[in-house]
PDB file of N, H, CA, C and O in Angstrom:
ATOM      1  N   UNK A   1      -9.186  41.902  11.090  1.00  0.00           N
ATOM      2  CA  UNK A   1     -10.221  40.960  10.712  1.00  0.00           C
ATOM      3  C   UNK A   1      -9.982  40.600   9.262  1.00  0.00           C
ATOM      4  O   UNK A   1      -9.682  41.434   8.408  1.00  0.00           O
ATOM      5  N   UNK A   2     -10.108  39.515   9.073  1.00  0.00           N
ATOM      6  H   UNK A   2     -10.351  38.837   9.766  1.00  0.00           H
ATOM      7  CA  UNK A   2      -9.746  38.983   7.598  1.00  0.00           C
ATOM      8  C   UNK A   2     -10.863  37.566   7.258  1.00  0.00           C
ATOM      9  O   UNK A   2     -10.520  36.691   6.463  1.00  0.00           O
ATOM     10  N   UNK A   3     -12.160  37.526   7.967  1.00  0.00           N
ATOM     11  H   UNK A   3     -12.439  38.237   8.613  1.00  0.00           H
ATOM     12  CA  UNK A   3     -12.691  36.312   7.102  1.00  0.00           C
ATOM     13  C   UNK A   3     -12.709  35.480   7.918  1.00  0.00           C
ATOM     14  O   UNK A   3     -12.184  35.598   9.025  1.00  0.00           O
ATOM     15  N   UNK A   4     -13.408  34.346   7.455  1.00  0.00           N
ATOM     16  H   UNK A   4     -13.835  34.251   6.555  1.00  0.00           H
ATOM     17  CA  UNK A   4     -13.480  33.372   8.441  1.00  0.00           C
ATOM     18  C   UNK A   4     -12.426  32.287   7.978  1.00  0.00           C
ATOM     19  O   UNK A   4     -12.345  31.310   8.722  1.00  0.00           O
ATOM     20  N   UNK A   5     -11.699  32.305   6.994  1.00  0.00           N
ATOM     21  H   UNK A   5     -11.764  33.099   6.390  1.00  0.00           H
ATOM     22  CA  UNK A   5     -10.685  31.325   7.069  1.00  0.00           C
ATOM     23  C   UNK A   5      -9.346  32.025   6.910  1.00  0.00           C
ATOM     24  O   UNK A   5      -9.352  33.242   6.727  1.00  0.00           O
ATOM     25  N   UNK A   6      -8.011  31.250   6.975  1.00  0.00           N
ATOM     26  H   UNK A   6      -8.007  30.261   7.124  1.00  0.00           H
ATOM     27  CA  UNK A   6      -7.382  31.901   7.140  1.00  0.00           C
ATOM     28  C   UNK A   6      -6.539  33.161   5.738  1.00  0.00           C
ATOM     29  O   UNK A   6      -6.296  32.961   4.548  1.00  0.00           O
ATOM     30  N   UNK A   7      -6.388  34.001   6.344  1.00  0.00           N
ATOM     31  H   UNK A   7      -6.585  34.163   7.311  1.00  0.00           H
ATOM     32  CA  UNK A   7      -6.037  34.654   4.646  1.00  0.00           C
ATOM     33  C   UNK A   7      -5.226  35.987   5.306  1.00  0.00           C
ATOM     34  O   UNK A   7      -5.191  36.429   6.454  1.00  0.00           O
ATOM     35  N   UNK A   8      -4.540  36.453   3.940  1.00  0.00           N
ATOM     36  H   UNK A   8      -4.569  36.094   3.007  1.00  0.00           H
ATOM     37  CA  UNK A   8      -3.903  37.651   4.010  1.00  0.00           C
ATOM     38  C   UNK A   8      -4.616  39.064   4.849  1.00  0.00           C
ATOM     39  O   UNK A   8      -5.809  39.298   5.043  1.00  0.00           O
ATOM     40  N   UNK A   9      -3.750  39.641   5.133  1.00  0.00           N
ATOM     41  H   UNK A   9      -2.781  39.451   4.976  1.00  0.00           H
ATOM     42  CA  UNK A   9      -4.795  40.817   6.241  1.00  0.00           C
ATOM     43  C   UNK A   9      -5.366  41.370   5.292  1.00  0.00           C
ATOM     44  O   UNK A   9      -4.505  41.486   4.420  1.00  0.00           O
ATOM     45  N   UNK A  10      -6.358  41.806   4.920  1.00  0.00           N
ATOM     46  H   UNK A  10      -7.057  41.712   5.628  1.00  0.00           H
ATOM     47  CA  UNK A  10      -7.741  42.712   4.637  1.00  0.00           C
ATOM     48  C   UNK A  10      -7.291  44.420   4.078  1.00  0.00           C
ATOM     49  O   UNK A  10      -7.305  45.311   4.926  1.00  0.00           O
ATOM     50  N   UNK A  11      -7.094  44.591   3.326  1.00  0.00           N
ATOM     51  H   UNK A  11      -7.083  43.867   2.637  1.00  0.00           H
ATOM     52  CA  UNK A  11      -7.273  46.078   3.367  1.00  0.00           C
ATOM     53  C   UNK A  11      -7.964  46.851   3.557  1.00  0.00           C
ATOM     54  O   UNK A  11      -9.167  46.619   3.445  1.00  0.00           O
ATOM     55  N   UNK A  12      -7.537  47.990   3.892  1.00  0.00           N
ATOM     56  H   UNK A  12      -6.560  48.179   3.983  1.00  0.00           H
ATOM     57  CA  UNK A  12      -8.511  48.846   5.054  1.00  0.00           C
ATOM     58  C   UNK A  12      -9.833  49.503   3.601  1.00  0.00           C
ATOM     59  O   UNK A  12      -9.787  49.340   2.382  1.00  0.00           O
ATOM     60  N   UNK A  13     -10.474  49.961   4.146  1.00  0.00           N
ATOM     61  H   UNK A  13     -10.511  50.094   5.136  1.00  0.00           H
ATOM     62  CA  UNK A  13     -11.277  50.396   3.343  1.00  0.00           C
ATOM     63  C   UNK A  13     -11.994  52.213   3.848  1.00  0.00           C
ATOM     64  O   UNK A  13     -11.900  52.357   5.067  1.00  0.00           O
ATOM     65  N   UNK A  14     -12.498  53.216   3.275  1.00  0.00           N
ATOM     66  H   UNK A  14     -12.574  53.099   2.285  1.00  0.00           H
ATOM     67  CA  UNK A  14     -12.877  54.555   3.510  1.00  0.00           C
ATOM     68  C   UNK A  14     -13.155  54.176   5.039  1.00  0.00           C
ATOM     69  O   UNK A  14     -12.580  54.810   5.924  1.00  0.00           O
ATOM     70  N   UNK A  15     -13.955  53.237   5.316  1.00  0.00           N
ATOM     71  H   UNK A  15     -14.422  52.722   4.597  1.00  0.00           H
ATOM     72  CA  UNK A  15     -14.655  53.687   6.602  1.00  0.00           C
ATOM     73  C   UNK A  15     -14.506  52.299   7.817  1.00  0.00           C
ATOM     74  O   UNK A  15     -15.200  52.155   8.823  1.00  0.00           O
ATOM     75  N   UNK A  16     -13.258  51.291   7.281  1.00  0.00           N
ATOM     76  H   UNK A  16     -12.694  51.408   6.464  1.00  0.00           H
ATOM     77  CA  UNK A  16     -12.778  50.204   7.972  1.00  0.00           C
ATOM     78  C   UNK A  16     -11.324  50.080   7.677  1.00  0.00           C
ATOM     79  O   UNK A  16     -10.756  50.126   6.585  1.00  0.00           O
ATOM     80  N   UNK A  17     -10.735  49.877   9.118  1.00  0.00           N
ATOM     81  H   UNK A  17     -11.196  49.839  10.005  1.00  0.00           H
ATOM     82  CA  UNK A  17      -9.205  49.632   8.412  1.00  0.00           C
ATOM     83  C   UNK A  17      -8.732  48.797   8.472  1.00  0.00           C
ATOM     84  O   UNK A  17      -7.584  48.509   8.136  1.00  0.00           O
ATOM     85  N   UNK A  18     -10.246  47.670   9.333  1.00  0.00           N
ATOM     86  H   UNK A  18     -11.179  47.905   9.606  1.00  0.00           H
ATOM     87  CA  UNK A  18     -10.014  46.272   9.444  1.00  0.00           C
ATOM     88  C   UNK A  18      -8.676  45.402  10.703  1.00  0.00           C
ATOM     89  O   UNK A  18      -8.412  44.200  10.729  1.00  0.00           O
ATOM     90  N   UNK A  19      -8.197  46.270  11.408  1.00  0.00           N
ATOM     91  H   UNK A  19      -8.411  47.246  11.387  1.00  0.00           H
ATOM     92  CA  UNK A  19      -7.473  45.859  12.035  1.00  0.00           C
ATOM     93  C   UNK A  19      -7.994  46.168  13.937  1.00  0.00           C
ATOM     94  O   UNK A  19      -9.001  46.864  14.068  1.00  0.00           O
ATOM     95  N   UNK A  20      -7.596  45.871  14.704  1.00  0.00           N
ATOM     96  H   UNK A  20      -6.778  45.306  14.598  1.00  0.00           H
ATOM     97  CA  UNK A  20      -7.765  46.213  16.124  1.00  0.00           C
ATOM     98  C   UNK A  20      -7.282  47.134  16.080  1.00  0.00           C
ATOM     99  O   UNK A  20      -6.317  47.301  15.334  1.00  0.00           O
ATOM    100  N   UNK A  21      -7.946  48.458  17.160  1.00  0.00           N
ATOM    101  H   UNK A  21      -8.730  48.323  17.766  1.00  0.00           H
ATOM    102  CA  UNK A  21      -7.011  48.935  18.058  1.00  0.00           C
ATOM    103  C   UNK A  21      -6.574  48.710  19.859  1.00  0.00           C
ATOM    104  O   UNK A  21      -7.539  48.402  20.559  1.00  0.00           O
ATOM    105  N   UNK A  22      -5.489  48.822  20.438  1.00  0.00           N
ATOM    106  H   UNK A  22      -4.705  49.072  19.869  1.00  0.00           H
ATOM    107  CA  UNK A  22      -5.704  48.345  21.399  1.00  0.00           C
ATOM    108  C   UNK A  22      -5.723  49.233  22.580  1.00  0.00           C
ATOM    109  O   UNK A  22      -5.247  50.363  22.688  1.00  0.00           O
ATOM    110  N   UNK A  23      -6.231  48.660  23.271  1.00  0.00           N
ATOM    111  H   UNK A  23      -6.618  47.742  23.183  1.00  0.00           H
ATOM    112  CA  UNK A  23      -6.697  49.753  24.619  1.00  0.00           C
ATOM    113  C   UNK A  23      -6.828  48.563  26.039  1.00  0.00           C
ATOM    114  O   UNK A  23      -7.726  47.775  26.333  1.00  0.00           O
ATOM    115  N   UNK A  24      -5.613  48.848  26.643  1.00  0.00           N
ATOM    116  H   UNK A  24      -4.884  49.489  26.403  1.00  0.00           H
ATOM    117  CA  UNK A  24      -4.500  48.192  27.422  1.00  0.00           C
ATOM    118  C   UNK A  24      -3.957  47.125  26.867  1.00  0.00           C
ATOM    119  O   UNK A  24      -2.994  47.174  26.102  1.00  0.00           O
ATOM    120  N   UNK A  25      -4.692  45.832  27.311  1.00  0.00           N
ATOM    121  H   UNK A  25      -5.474  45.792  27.933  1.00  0.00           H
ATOM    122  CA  UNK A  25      -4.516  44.158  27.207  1.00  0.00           C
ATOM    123  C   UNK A  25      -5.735  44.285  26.590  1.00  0.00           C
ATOM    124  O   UNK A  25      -6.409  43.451  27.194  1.00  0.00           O
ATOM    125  N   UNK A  26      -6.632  44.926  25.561  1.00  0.00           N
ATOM    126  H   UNK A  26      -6.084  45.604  25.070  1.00  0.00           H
ATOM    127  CA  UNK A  26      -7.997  44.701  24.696  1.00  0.00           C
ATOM    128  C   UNK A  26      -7.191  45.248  23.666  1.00  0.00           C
ATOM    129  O   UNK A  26      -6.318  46.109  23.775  1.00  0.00           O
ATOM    130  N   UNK A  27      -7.731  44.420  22.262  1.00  0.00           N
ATOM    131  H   UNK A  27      -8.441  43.720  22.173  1.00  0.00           H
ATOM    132  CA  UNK A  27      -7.926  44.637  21.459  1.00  0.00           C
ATOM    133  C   UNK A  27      -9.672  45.237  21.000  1.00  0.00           C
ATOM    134  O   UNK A  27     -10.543  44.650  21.642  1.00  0.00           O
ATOM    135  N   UNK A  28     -10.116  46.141  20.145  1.00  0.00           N
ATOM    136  H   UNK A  28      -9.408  46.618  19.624  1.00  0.00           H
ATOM    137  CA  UNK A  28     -11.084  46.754  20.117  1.00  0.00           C
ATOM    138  C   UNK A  28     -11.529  46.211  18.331  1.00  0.00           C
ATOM    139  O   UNK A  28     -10.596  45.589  17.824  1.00  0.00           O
ATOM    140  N   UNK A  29     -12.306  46.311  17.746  1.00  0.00           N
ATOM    141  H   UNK A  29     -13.064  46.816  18.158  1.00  0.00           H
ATOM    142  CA  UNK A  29     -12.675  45.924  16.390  1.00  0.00           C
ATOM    143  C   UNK A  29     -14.204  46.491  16.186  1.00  0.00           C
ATOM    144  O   UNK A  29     -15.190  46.145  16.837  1.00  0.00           O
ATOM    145  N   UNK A  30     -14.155  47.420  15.151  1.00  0.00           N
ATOM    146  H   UNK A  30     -13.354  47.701  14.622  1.00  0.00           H
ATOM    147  CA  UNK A  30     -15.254  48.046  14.660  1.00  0.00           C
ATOM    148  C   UNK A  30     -15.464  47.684  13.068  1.00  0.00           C
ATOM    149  O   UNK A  30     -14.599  47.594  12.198  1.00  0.00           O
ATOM    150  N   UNK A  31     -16.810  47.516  12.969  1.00  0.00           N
ATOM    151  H   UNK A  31     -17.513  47.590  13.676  1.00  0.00           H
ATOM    152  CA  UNK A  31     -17.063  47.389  11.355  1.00  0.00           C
ATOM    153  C   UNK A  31     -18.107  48.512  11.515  1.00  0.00           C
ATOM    154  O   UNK A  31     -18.970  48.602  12.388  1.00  0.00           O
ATOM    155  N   UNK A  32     -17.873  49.278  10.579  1.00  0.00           N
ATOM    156  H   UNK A  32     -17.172  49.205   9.870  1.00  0.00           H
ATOM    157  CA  UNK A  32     -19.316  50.660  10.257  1.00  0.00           C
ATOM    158  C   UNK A  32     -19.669  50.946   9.117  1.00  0.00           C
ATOM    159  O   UNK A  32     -18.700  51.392   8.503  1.00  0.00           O
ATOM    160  N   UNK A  33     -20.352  50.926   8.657  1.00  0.00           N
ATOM    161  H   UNK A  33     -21.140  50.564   9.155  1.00  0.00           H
ATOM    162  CA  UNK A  33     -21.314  51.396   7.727  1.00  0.00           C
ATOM    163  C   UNK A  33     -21.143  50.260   6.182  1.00  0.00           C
ATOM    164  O   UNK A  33     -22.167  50.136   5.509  1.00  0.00           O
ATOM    165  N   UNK A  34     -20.122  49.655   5.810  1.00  0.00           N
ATOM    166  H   UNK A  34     -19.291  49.756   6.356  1.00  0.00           H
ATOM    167  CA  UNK A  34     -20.657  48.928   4.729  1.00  0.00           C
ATOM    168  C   UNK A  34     -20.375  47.455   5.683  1.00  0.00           C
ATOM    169  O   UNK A  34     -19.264  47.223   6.161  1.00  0.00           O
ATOM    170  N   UNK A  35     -21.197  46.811   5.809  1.00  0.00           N
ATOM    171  H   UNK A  35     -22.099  46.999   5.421  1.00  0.00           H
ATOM    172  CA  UNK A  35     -20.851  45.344   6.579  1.00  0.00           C
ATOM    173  C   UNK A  35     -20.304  43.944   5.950  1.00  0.00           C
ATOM    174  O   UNK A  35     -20.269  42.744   6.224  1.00  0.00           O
ATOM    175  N   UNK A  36     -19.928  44.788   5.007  1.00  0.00           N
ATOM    176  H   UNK A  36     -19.956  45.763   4.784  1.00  0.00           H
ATOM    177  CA  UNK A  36     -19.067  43.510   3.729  1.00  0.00           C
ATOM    178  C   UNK A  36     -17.759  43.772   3.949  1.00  0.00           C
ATOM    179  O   UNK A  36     -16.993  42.844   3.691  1.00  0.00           O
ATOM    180  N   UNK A  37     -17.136  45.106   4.486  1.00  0.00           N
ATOM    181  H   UNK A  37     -17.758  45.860   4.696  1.00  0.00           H
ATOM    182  CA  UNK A  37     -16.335  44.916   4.741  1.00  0.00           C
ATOM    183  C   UNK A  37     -15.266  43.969   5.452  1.00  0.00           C
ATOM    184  O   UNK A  37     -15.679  43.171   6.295  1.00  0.00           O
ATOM    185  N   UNK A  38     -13.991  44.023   5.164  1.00  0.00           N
ATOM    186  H   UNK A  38     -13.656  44.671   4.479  1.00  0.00           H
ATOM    187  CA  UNK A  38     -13.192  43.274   6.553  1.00  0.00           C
ATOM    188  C   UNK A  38     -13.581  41.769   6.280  1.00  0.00           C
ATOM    189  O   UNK A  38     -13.867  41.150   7.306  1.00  0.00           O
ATOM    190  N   UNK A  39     -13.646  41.088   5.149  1.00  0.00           N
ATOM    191  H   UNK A  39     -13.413  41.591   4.316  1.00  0.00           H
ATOM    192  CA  UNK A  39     -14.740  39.925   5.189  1.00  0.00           C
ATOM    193  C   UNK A  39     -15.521  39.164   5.646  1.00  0.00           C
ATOM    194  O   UNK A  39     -15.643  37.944   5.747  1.00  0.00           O
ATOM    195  N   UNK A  40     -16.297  40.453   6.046  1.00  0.00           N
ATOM    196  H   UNK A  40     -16.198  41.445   5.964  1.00  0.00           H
ATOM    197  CA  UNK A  40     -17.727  39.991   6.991  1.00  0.00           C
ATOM    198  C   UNK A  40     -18.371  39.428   6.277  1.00  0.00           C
ATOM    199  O   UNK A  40     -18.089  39.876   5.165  1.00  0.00           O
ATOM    200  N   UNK A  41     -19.462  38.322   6.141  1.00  0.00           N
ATOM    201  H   UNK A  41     -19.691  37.958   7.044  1.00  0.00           H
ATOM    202  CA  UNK A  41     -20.359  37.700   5.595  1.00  0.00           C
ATOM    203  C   UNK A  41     -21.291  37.873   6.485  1.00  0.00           C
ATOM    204  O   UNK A  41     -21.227  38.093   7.695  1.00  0.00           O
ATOM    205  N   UNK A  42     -22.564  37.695   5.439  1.00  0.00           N
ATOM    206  H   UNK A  42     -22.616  37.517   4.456  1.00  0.00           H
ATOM    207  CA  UNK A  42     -24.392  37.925   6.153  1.00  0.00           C
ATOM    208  C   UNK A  42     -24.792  36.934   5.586  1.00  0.00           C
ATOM    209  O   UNK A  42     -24.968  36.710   4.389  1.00  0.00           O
ATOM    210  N   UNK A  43     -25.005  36.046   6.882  1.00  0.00           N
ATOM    211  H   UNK A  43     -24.862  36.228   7.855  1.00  0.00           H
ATOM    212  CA  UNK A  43     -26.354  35.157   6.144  1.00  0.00           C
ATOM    213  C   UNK A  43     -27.403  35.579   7.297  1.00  0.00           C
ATOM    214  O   UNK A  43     -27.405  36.173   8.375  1.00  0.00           O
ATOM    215  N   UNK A  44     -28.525  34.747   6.199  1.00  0.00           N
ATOM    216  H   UNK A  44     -28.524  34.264   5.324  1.00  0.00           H
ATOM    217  CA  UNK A  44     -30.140  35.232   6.909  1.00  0.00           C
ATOM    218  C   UNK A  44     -31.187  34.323   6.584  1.00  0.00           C
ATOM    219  O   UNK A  44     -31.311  33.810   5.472  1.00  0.00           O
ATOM    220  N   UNK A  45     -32.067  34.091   7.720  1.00  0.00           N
ATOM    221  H   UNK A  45     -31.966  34.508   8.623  1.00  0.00           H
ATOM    222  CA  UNK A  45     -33.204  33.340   6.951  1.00  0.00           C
ATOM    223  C   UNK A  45     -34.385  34.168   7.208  1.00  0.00           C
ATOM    224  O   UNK A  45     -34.292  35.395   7.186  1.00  0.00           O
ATOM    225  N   UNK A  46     -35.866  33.365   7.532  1.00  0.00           N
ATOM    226  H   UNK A  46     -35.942  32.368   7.549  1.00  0.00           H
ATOM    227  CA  UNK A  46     -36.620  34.531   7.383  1.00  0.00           C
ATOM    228  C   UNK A  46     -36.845  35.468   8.781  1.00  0.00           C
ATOM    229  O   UNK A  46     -37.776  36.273   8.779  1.00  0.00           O
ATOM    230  N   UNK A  47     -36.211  35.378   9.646  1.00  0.00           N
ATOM    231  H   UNK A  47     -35.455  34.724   9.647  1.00  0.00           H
ATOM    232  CA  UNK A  47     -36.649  35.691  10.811  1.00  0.00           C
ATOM    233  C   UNK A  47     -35.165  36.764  11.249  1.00  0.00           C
ATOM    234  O   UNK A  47     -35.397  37.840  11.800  1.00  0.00           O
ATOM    235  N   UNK A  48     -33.657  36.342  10.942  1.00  0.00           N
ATOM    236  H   UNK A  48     -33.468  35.468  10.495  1.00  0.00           H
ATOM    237  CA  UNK A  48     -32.546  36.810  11.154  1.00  0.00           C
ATOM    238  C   UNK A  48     -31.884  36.835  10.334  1.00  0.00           C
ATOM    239  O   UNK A  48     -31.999  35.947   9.490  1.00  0.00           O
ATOM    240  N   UNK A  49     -30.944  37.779  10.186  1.00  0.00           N
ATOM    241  H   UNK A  49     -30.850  38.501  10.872  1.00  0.00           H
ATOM    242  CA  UNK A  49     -29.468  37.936   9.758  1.00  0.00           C
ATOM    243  C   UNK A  49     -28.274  37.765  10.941  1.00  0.00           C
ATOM    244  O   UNK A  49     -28.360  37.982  12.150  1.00  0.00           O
ATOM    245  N   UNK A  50     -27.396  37.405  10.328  1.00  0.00           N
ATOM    246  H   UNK A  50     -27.326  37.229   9.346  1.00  0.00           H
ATOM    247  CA  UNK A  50     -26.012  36.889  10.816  1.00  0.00           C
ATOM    248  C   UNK A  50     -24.266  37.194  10.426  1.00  0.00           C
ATOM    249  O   UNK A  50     -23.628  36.597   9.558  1.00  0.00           O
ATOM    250  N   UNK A  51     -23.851  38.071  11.158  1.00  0.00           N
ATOM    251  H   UNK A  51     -24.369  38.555  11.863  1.00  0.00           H
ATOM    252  CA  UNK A  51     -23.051  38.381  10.794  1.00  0.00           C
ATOM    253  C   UNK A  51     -21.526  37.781  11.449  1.00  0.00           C
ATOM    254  O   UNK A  51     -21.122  37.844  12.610  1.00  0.00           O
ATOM    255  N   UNK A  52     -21.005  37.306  10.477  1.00  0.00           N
ATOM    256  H   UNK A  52     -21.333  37.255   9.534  1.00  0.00           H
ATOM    257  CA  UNK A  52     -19.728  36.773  10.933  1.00  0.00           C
ATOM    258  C   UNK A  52     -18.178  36.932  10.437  1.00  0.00           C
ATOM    259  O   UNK A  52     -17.973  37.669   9.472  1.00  0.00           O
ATOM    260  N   UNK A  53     -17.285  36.390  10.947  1.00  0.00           N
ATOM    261  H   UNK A  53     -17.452  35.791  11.731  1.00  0.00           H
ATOM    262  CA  UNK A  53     -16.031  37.112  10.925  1.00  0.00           C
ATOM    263  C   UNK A  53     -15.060  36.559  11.888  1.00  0.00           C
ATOM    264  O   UNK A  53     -15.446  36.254  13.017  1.00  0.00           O
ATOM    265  N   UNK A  54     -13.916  36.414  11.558  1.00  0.00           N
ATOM    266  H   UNK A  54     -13.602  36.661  10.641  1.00  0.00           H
ATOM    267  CA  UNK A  54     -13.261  35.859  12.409  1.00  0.00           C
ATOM    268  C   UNK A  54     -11.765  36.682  12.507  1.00  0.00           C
ATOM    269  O   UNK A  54     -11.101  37.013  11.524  1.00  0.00           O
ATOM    270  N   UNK A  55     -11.495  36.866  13.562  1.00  0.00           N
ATOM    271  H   UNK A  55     -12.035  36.598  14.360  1.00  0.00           H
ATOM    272  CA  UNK A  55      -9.812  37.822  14.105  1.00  0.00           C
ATOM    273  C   UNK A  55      -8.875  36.691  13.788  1.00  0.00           C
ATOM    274  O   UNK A  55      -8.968  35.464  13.748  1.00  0.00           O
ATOM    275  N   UNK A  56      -7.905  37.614  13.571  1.00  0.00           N
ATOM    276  H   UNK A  56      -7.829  38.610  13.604  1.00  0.00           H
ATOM    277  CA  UNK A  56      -6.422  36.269  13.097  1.00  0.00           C
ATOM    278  C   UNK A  56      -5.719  36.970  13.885  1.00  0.00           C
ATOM    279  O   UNK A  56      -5.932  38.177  14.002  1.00  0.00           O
ATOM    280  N   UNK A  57      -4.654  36.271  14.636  1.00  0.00           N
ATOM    281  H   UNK A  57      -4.481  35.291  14.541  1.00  0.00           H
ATOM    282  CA  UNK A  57      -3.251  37.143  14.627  1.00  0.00           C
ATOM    283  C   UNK A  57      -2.093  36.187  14.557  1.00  0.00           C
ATOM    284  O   UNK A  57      -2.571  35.061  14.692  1.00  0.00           O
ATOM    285  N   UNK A  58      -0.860  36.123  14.415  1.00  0.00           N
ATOM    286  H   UNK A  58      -0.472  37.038  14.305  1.00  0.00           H
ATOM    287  CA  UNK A  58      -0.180  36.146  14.201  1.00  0.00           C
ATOM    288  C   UNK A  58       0.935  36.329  14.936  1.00  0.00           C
ATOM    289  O   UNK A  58       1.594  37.369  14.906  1.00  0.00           O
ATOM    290  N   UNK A  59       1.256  35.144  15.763  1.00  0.00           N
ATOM    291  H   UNK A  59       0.721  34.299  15.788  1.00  0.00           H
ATOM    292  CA  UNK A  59       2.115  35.866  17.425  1.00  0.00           C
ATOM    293  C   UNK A  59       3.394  34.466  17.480  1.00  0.00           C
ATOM    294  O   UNK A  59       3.217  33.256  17.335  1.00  0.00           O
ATOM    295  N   UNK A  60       4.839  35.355  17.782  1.00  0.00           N
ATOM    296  H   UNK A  60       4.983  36.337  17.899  1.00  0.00           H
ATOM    297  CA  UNK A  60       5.830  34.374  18.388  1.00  0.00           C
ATOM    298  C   UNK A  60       6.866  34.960  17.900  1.00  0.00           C
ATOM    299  O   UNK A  60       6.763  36.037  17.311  1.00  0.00           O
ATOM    300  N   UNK A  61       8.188  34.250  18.097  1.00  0.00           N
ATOM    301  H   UNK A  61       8.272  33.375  18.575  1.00  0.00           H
ATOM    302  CA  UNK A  61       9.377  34.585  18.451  1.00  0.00           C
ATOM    303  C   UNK A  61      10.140  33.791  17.095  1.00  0.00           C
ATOM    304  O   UNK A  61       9.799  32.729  16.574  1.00  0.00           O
ATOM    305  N   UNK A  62      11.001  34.471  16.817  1.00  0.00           N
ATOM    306  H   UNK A  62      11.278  35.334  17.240  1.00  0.00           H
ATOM    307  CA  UNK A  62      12.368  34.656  15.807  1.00  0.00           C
ATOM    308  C   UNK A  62      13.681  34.892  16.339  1.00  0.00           C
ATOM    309  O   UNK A  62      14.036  36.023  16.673  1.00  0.00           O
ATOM    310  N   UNK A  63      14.425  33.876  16.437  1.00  0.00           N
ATOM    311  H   UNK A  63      14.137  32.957  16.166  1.00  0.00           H
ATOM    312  CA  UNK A  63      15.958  34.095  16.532  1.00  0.00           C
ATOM    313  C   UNK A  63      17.157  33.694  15.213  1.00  0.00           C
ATOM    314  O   UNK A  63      16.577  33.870  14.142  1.00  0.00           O
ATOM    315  N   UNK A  64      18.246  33.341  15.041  1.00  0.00           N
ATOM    316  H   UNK A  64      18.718  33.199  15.911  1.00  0.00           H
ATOM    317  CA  UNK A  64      19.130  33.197  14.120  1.00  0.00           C
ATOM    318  C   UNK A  64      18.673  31.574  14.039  1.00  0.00           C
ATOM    319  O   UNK A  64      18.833  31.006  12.958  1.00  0.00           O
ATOM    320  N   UNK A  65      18.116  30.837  15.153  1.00  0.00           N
ATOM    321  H   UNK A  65      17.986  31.298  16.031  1.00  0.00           H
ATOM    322  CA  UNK A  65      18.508  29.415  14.763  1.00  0.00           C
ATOM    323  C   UNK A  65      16.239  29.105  15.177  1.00  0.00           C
ATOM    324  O   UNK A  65      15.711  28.251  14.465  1.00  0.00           O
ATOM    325  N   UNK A  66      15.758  29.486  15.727  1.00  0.00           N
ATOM    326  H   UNK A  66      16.187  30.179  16.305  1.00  0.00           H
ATOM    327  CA  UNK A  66      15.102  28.882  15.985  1.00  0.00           C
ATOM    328  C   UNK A  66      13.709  29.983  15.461  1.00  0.00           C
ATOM    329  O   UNK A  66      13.775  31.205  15.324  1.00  0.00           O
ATOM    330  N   UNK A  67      12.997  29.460  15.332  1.00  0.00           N
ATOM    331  H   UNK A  67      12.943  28.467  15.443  1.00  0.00           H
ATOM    332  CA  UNK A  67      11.108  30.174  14.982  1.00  0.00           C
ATOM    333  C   UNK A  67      10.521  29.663  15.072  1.00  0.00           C
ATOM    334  O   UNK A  67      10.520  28.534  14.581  1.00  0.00           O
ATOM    335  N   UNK A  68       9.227  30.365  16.065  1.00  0.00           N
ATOM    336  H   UNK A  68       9.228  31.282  16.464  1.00  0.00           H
ATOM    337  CA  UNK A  68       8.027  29.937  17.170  1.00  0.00           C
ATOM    338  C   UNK A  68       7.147  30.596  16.617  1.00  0.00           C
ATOM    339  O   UNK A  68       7.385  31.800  16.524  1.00  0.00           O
ATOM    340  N   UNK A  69       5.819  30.083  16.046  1.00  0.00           N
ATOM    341  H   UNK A  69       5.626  29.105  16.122  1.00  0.00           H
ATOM    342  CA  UNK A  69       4.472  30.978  15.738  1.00  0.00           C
ATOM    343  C   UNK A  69       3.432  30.465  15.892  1.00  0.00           C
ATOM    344  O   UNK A  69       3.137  29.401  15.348  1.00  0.00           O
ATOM    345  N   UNK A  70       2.963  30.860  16.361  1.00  0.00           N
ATOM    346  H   UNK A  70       3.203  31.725  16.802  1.00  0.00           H
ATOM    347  CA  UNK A  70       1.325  30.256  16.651  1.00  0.00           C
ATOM    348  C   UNK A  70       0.119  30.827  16.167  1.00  0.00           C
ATOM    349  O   UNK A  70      -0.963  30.308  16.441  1.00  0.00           O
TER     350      UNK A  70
END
């Protein structure tokens, strides 16, 4: 998790390491205990808070002549 736009991966932090783990074909993503982490943002008005965040990855193929990334 790195934010809602696009950016460098996140460093992990005591109690986030900010990355998935995976468990088969799932990826898994936990934020605990400080929620700023991982560049989560909170907004709120008077009734809710909102927490958001967006997953990046980074996927495709490399050869000598050609590179695919999406």
């Amino acid at each position: 998790m790195a934010g809602t736009s696009e950016a460098d991966r996140t460093l992990p932090t005591p109690d986030n390491s900010c990355t998935g783990q995976q468990d088969g074909n799932d990826y898994n993503f936990r934020v605990v205990n400080s929620m700023g982490d991982c560049g989560t943002v909170l907004t709120s008005n008077a009734t809710h808070f909102t927490y958001s965040n967006a997953i990046q990855l980074n996927d495709g193929m490399s050869n000598s002549v050609i590179s695919r990334q999406s």
